[in-house]
C-alpha positions as CSV (number, residue, x, y, z in Angstrom):
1,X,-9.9,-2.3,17.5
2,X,-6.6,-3.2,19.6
3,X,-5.7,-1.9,22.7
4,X,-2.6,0.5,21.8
5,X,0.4,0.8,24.0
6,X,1.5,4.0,25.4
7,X,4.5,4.3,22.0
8,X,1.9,3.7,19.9
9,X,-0.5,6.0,21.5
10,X,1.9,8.3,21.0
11,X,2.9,8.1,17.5
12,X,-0.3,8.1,16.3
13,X,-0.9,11.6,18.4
14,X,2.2,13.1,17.1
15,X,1.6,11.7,13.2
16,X,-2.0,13.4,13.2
17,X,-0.8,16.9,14.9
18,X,1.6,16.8,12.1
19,X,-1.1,15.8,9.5
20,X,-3.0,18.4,11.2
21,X,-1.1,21.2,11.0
22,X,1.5,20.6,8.3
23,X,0.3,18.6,5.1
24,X,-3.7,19.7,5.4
25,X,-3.5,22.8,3.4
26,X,-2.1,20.8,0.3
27,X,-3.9,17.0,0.9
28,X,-5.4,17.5,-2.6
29,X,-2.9,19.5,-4.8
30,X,-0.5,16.5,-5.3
31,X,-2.1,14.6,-8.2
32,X,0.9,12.5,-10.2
33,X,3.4,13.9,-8.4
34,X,4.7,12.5,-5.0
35,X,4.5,14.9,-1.5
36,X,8.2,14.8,-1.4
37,X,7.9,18.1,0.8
38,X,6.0,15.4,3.2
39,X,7.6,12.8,2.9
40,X,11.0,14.7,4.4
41,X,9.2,16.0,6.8
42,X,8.3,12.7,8.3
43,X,12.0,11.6,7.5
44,X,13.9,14.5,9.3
45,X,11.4,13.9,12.6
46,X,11.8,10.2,12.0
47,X,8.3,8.8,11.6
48,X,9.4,7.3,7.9
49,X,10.2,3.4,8.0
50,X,9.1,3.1,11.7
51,X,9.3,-0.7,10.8
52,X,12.3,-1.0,9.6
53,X,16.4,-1.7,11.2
54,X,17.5,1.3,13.1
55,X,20.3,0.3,11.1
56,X,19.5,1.6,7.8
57,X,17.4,4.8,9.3
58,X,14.2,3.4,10.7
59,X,12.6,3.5,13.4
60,X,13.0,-0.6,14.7
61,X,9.3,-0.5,15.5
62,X,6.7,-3.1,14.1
63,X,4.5,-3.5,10.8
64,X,1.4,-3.0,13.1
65,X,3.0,0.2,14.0
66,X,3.4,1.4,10.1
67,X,-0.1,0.8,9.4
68,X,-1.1,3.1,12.3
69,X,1.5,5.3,11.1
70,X,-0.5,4.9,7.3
71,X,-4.1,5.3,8.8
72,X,-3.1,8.7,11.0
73,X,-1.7,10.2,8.1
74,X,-3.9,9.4,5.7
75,X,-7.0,11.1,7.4
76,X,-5.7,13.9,6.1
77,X,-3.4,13.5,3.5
78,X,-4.0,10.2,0.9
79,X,-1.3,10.7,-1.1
80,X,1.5,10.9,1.4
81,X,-0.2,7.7,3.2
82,X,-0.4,5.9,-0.2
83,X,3.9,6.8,-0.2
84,X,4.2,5.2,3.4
85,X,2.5,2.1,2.3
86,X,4.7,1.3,-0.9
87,X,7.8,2.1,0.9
88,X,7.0,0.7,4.2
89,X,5.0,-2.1,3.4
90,X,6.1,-3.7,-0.4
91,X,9.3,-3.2,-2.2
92,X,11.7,-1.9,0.9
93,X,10.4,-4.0,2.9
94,X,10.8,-7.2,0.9
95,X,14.6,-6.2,0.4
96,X,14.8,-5.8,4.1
97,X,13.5,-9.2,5.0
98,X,14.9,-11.0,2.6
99,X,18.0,-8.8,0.5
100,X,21.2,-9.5,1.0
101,X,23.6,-6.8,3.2
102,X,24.8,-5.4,-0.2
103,X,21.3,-4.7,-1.2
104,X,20.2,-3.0,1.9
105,X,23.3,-1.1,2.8
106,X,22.3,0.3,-0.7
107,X,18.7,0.9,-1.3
108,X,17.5,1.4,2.2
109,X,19.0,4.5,4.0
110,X,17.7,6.5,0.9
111,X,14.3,5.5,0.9
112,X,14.5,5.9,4.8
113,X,15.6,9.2,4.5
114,X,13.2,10.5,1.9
115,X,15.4,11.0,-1.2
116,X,14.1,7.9,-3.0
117,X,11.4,5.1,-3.7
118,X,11.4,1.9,-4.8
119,X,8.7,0.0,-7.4
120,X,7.4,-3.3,-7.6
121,X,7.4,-5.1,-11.0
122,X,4.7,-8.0,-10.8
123,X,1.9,-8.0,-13.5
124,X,2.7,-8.6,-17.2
125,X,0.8,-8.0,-20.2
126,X,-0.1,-11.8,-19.9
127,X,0.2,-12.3,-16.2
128,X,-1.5,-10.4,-13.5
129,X,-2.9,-12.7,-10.9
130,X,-1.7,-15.5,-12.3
131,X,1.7,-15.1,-11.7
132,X,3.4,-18.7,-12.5
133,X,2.2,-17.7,-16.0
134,X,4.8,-14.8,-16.0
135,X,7.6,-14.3,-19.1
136,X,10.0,-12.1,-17.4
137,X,12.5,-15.0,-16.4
138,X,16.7,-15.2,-15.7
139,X,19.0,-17.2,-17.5
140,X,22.0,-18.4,-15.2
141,X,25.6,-18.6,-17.2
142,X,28.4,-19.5,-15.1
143,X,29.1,-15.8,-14.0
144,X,26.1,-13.8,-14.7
145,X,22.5,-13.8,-14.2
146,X,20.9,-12.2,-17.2
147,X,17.2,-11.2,-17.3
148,X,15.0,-11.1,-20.0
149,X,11.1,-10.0,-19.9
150,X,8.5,-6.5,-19.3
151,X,6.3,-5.2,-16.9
152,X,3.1,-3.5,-16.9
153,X,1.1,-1.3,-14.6
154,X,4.1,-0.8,-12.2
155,X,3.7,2.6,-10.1
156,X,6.4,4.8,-8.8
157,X,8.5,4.6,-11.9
158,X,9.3,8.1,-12.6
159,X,10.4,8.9,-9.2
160,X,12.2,5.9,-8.2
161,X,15.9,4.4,-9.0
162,X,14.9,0.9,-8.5
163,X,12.4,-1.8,-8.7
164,X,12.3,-5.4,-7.3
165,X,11.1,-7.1,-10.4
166,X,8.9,-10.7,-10.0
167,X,10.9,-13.2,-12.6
168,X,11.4,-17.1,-13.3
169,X,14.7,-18.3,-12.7
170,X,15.7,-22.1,-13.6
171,X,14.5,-23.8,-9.9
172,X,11.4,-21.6,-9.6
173,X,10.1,-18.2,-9.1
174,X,11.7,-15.0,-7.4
175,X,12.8,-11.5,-7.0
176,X,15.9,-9.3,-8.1
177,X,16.1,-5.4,-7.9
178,X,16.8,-3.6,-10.9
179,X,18.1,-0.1,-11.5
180,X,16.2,1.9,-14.3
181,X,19.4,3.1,-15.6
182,X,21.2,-0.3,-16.1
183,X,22.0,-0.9,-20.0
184,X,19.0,-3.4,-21.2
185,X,16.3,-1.7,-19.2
186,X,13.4,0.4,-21.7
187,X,10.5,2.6,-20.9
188,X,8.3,1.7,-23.1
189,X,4.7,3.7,-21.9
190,X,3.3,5.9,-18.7
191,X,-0.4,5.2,-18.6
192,X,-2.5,7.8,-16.2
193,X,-5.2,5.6,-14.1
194,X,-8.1,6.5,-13.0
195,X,-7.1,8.6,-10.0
196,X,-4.5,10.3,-12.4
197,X,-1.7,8.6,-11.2
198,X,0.9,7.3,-13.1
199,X,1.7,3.7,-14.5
200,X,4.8,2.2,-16.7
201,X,5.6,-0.3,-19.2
202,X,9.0,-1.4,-19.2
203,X,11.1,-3.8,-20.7
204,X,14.3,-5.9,-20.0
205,X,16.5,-7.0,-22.2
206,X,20.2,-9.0,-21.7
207,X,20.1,-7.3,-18.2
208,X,23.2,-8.3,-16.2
209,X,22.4,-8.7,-12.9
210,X,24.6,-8.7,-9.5
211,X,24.1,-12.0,-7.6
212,X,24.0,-9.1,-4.4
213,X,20.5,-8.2,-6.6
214,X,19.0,-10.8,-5.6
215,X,16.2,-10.9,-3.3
216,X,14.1,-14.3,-3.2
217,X,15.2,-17.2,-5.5
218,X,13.1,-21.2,-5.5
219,X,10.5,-22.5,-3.9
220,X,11.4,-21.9,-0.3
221,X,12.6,-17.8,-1.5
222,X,9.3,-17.7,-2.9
223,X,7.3,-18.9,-0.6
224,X,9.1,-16.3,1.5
225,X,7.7,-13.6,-1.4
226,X,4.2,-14.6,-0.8
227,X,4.2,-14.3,2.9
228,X,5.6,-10.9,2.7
229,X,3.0,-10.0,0.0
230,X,0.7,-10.7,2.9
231,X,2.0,-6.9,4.6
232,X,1.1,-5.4,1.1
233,X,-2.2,-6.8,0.9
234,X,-2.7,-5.1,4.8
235,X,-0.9,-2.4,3.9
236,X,-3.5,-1.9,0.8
237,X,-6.5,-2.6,3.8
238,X,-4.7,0.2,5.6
239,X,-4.6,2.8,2.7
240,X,-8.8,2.0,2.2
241,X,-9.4,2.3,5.6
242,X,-7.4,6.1,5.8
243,X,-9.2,6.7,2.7
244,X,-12.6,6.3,4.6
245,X,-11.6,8.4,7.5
246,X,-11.0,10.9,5.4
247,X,-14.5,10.6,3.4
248,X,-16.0,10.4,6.4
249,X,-14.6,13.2,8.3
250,X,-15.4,15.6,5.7
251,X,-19.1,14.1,5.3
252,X,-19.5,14.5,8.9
253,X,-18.0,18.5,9.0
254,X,-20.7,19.1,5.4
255,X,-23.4,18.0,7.4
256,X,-22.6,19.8,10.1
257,X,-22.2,23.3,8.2
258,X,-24.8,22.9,5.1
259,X,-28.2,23.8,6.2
260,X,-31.5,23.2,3.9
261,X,-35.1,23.6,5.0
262,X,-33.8,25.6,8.3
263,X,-31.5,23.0,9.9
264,X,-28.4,21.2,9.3
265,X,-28.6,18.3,7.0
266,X,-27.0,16.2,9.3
267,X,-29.7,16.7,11.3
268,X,-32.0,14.5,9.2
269,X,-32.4,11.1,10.0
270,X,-31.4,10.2,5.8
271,X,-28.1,11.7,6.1
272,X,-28.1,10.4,10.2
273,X,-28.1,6.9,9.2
274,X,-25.6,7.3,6.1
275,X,-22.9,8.5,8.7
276,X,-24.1,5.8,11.1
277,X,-23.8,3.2,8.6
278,X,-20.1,4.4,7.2
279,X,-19.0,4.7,10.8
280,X,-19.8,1.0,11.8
281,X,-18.3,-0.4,8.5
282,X,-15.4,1.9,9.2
283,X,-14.1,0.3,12.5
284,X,-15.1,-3.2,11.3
285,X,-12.6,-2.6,8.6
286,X,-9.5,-1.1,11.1
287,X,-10.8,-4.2,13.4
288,X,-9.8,-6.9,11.4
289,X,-6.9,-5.0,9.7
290,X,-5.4,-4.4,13.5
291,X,-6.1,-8.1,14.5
292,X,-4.6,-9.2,11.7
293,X,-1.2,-6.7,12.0
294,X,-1.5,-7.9,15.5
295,X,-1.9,-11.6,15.1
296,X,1.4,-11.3,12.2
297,X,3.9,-10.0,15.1
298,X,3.1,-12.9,17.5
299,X,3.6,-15.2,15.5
300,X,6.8,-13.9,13.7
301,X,6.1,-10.9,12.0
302,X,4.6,-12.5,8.5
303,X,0.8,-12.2,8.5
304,X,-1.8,-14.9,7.9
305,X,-3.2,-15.2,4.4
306,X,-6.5,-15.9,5.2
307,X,-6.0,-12.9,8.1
308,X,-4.6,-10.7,5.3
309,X,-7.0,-11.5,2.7
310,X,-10.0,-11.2,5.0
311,X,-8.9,-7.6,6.0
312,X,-8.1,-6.5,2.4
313,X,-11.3,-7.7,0.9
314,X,-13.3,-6.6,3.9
315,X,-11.9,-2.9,3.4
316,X,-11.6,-2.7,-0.4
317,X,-15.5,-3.4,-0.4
318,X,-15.9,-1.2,2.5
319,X,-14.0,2.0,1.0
320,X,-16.1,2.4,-2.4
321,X,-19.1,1.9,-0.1
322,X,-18.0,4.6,2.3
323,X,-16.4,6.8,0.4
324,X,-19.9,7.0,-1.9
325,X,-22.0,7.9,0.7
326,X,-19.8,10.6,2.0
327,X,-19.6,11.7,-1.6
328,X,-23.8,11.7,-2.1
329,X,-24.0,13.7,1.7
330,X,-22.1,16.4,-0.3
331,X,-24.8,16.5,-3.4
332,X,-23.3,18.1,-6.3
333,X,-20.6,20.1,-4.5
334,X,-18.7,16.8,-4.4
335,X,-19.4,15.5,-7.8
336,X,-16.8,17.9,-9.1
337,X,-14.2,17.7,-11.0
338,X,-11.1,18.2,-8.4
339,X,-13.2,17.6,-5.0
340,X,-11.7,16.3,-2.3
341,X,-14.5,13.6,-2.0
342,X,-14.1,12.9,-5.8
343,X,-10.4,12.3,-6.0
344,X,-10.9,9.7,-2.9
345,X,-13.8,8.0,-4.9
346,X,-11.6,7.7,-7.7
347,X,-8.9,6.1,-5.4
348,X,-11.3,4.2,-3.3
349,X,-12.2,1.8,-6.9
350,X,-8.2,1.2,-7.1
351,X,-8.5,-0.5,-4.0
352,X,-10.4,-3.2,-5.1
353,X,-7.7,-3.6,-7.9
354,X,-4.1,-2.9,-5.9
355,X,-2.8,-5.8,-4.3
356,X,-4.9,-8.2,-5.7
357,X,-8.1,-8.2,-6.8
358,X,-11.3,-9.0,-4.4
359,X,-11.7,-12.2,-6.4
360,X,-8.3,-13.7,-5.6
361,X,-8.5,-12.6,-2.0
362,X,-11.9,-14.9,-1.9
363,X,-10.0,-17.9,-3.6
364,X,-7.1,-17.3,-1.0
365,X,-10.2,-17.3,1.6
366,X,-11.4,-20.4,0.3
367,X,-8.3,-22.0,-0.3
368,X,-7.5,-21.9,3.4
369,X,-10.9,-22.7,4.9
370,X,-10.3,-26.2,2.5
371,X,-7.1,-26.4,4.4
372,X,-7.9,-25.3,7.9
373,X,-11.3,-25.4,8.4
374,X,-13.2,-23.3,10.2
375,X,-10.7,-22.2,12.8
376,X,-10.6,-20.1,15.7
377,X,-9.3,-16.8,14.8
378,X,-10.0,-15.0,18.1
């Protein structure tokens, strides 16, 4: 764990009174549907986009600051930290760092004020990880940009205006945002996942897009792209490492209050050691997610891959594990259909999924150690 300074000590505080007190009652009625009523909340006292320009309604604070933001909300409330993460941490963001001032003079403020959200369009029927393999590609005329192509498993669709869709262009890869009520643009499907959220299909077809739409274009734009993916992949480390507080916590207050054979059950060493266990993986996990947040705004705000993919990997492992254990300290009680400790295991496996899989964080592992070596990441 970092050392926090007195701001951040602070908004960490006031985030988990608020948690506390104001979004505890309903942490695990929202299922498909966003906690808009939370999400304003946080807007109207101005804890939404701490990271971003004061400019556009943030709060000109750090990334390292958003993911303490993520983790002190989502002790108690998942759903409302899984909202901070996309929209402080992915598609805003990207358009923040790299839009052009039409773009974020347009999409930002209403994110940042809580009336909107923004998707991410990346995987393809054909192309998840692989993403030079992708279809979805723009065809430059001498006064339009049209794009042509689909995506699949994009979240957020039915309650955002806008995505910043992944596509070819003629040099190379990059990123436009796209309005879901532009002529061209399709539904096709909602899927529900396994935590019951929702997913969408779409397709685009002769969509015209404003040169102002565009976000990253060639090799040096995407390049750009991937380093900010590096904030997603934390930001998805984050999300894990709230969902495991929150396990956790409630495993600890079960133990405490459900007695068998004449004492508390967290009195026996069995359940003991489970809590012991979950509590040193825990911090492990917020250890190398902090460094890593930590290590990115030294060195100019974009995090290091093999930083970002250790923490993601290390806390996508360590959530299913976690959240498991809390689950089997509640016996049956929390095998139940609408749990608390169900829903998070059934969010906890999405982890290992979101933001890329465990297996390309490895190869990215490996693919710098080849590079680098064995360097000193103290």
């Amino acid at each position: 764990m970092i050392s926090l300074d007195p701001e951040q000590e602070l908004l960490v505080s006031s985030l988990e009174d608020i948690a506390d007190r104001e979004f505890a009652e309903r942490a695990f009625d929202w299922g498909a549907e966003p906690p808009w009523e939370n999400v304003r909340l946080l807007a109207d006292r101005g804890f939404l986009g701490v990271n971003f320009d004061e400019e556009y309604g943030g709060g000109g604070m750090t990334e390292l600051d958003a993911i303490l933001a993520i983790e002190a909300v989502g002790r108690v409330c998942p759903d409302t930290a899984e909202f901070l993460y996309n929209q402080t941490l992915v598609a805003p963001r990207a358009i923040e760092l790299f839009g052009t001032d039409d773009a974020k003079e347009r999409y930002l403020p209403p994110v940042l004020a809580g009336e909107d959200s923004i998707a991410i369009g990346i995987s393809e029927p054909e192309a998840g990880s692989d993403v030079g393999s992708m279809g979805t590609r723009i065809e430059e005329t001498d006064s339009e940009l049209v794009l042509d192509g689909e995506k699949t498993w994009v979240s957020n669709v039915e309650h955002s205006s806008a995505v910043l869709v992944w596509t070819k262009f003629p040099e190379g890869l990059g990123s436009v945002v796209v309005e879901f009520d532009w002529d061209g643009v399709e539904i096709q499907q909602h899927y529900e996942n396994m935590a019951g959220h929702h997913q969408t299909h779409f397709v685009m077809e002769d969509v015209t897009v404003p040169e102002e739409n565009v976000v990253t274009r060639g090799p040096d734009g995407f390049k750009n792209q991937l380093r900010a993916l590096n904030w997603e992949r934390l930001g998805s480390a984050t999300l894990a490492n709230a969902y495991a507080s929150c396990a956790l916590e409630k495993a600890l207050d079960y133990a405490d209050q459900r007695e068998q054979f004449d004492q508390p059950i967290g009195d026996f060493q069995g359940i003991e050691w489970k809590l012991a266990d979950a509590a040193t993986a825990l911090e492990s996990s917020r250890a190398l997610t902090h460094r890593a947040a930590a290590r990115a705004h030294e060195q100019g705000r974009i995090p290091d891959r093999r930083d970002a993919s250790m923490a993601k990997l290390q806390a996508s492992e360590m959530v299913e594990r976690v959240v498991s254990e809390a689950l089997q300290v509640h016996g049956a009680n929390g095998y139940q259909r609408g749990h608390p400790l169900e829903y998070l295991y059934r969010l906890a496996r999405g982890r290992r999924l979101a933001a890329g899989t465990d297996e390309v964080q490895k190869n990215q592992i490996a693919a710098s150690l080849k590079q680098e070596g064995l360097r000193d990441l103290a």
